[in-house]
N, C-alpha and C positions, 0 to 999 in steps of 0.2 A: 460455609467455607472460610468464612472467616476468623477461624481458629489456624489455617495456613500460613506458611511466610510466601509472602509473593517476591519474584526475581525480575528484573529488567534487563535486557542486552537491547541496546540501542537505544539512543535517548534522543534521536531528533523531533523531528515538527510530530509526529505520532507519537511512536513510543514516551518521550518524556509526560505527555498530555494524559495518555493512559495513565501515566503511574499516577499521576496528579488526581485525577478522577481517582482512582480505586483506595487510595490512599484518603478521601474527601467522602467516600463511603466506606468507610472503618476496618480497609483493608490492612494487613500488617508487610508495608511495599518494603521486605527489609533487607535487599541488596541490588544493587542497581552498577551497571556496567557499558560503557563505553569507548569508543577507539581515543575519542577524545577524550581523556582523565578530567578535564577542569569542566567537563559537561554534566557527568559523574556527580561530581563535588560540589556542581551551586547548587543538582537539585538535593542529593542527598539532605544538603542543610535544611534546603527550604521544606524537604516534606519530612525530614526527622530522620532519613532511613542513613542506611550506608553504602558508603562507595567502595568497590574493590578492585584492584591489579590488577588480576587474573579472574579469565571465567570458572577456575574450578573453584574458587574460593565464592559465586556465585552461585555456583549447585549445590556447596558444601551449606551454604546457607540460607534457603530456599528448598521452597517445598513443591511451587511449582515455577516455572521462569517462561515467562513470556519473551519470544524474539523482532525483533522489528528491525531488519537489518536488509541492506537496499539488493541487493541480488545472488546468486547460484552461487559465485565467489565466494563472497561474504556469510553466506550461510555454511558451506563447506570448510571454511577458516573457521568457525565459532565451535563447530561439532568435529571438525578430525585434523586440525591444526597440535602444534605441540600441545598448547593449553588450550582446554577444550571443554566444551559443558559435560562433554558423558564421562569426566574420570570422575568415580565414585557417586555412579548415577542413580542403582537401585532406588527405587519406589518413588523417582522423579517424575513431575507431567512438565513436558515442553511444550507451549502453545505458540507456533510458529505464525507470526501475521507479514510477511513478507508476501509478494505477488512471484512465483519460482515457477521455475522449468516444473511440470507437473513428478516427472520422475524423483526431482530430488525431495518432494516429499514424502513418496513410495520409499525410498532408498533411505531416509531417515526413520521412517518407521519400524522399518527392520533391525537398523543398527541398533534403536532405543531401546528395542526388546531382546537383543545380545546381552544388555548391560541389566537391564533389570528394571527398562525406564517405560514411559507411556509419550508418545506425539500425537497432537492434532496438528493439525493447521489451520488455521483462523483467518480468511481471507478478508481483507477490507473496502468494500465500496462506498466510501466515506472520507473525510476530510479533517482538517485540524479540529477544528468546533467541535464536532460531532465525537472526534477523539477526546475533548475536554471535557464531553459535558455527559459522557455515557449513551451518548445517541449513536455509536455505527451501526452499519447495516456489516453484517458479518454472516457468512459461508461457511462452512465446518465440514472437514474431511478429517477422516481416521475410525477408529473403532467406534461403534454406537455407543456402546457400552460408555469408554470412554467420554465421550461427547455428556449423556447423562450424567456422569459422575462430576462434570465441570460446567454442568449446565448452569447455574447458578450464578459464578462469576462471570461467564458470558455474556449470562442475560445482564448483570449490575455495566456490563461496556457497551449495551448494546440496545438499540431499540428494533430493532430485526434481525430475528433471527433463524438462518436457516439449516439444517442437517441437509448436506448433498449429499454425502455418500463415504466411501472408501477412499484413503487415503491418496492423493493425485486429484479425485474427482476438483474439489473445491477452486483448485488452481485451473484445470480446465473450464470452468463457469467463470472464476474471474476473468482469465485472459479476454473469452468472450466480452463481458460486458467492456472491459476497457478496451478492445480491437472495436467495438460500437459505437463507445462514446468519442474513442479517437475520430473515428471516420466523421461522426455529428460535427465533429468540433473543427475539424480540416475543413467541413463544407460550410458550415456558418460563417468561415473566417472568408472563404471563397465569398461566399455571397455579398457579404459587408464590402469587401475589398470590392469589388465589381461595381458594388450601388456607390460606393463613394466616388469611383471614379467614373460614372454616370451621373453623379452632383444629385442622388436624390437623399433625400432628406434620413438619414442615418434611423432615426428616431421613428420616423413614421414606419420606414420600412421594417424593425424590428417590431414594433406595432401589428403590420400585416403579417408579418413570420409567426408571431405569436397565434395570429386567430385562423388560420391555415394549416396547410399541411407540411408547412414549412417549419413549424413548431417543436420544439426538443428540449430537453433538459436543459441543456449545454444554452441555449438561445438565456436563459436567466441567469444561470451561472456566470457567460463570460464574456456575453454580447457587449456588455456597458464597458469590461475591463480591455477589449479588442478596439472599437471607438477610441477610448481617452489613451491608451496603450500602457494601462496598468497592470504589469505582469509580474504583482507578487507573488510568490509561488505557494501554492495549494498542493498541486501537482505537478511537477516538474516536466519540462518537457524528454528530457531522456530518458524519466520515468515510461513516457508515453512512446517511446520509440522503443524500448526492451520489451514494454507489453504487448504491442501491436507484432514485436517480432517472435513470442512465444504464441502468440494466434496464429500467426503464419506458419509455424513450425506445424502445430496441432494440423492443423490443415493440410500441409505437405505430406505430413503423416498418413493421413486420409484420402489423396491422391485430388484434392479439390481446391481449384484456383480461387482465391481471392483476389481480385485486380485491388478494389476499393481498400482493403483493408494495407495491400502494398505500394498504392502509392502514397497514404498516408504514413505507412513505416519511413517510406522515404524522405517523406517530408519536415517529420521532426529527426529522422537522424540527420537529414541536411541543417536544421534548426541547431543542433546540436553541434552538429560540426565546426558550425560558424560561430563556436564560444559562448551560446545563448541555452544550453543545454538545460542551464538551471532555472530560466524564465517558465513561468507557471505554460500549463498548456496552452493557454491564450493567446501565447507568445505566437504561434504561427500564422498568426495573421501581420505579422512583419514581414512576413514571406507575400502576402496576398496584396496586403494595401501597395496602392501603387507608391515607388518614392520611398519606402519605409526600410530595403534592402538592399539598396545601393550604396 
């Protein structure tokens, strides 16, 4: 696949790191596009490719164009906005890694195949690093066919990789895992915030969380950043507040209460509300420790 030109639409903490990786394995990353034009333009320099205006001058020059763009809106503006990726889209693949309303990736599937184009969608359970260095953990909804035919490049972003299903499916398992990791992450920051203000020993007690069944992912990832209140962001906290409320959604759908998964919704759109929206998800233990929200 690396006879293709590869396309970028979005170039923040992921998507840029993408292009940087794929570009660092002798990919030809050869148009790159963002809302912000001077984001466009350092990387362009730094990995050789080019920056452009408009998204159609993106599809015009690319063979397939990865999207990494932050929500429903924002995807809907990239694809049916005046300037748009599908004008002169024939024998385009869009590999969408965005976390969306499961439908709008069902509903771009379709349009793609009006024009004469192919969509997956590429979900990411994974982080900046992971984006740099070709390590995500990545999901894949759309045609099988498909999926095989771009298997390749996926595999060079990716150190897991999974085929879910039909197009939607991929974004239904995402939401899940991050309406999970929300919830882990809301109760470890509870737990911390409680023992702190029980004066026991921060350390020890992540120690005992660890060799218990107190134990989670989230306990390594963000225990130590909750403690010092290092809330660089990895994951944004209203990232975790849109995804916790497309789980919610799926659910309502399904006619089946989540309590856990809604008061964590609540708690980073509260997180969020109060102008801290962009603090990594760690952030909501400012809500928990005592002192730290007043």
């Amino acid at each position: 696949m690396k006879d293709k030109k590869i396309g970028f639409v979005g170039l923040g903490r992921m998507g840029g790191n993408m292009a940087r990786c794929l570009k660092d394995k002798g990919y030809n990353v050869s148009a790159l596009f963002d809302i912000n034009q001077n984001v466009a333009t350092e990387l362009a320099v730094e990995i050789g490719s080019s920056a452009y205006a408009t998204l159609a001058e993106v599809t015009a020059n690319a063979d397939i164009i990865l999207t990494v763009v932050t929500n429903d809106k924002a995807m809907d503006a990239i694809f049916f906005g005046d300037d748009n990726l599908f004008i002169d889209a024939a024998d385009r693949t869009f590999i969408n890694c965005a976390t969306l309303t499961p439908s709008v990736h069902t509903n771009l599937e379709a349009a793609a195949a009006k024009v004469g184009a192919t969509c997956l969608e590429a979900c990411m359970a994974s982080s900046i690093p992971q984006a740099r260095n070709g390590e995500l953990f990545l999901m894949i909804g759309g045609q099988e066919a498909d999926f095989l035919a771009n298997k390749p490049l996926l595999d060079d972003l990716s150190k897991a990789l999974h085929y879910v299903g039909a197009a939607g499916k991929a974004s239904e398992v995402k939401a899940l895992v991050n309406m999970v990791m929300n919830i882990n992450t809301a109760a470890l920051a509870e737990g911390l915030g409680i023992g702190d203000a029980l004066g026991i020993d921060l350390k020890m007690l992540c120690d005992i969380f660890s060799q218990t069944g107190a134990n989670s992912r989230v306990l390594e990832t963000d225990a130590k950043d909750m403690i010092i209140r290092d809330h660089e962001c990895y994951f944004s906290a209203s990232h975790a507040a849109k995804d916790s409320g497309i789980a919610l959604g799926l659910a309502a759908g399904k006619g089946i209460d989540a309590p856990l998964a809604q008061a964590t919704f609540d708690q980073y759109t509260k997180l969020t509300e109060m102008g801290k929206g962009e603090l990594d998800k760690s952030g909501i233990a400012e809500l928990t420790f005592k002192g730290r929200s007043d």
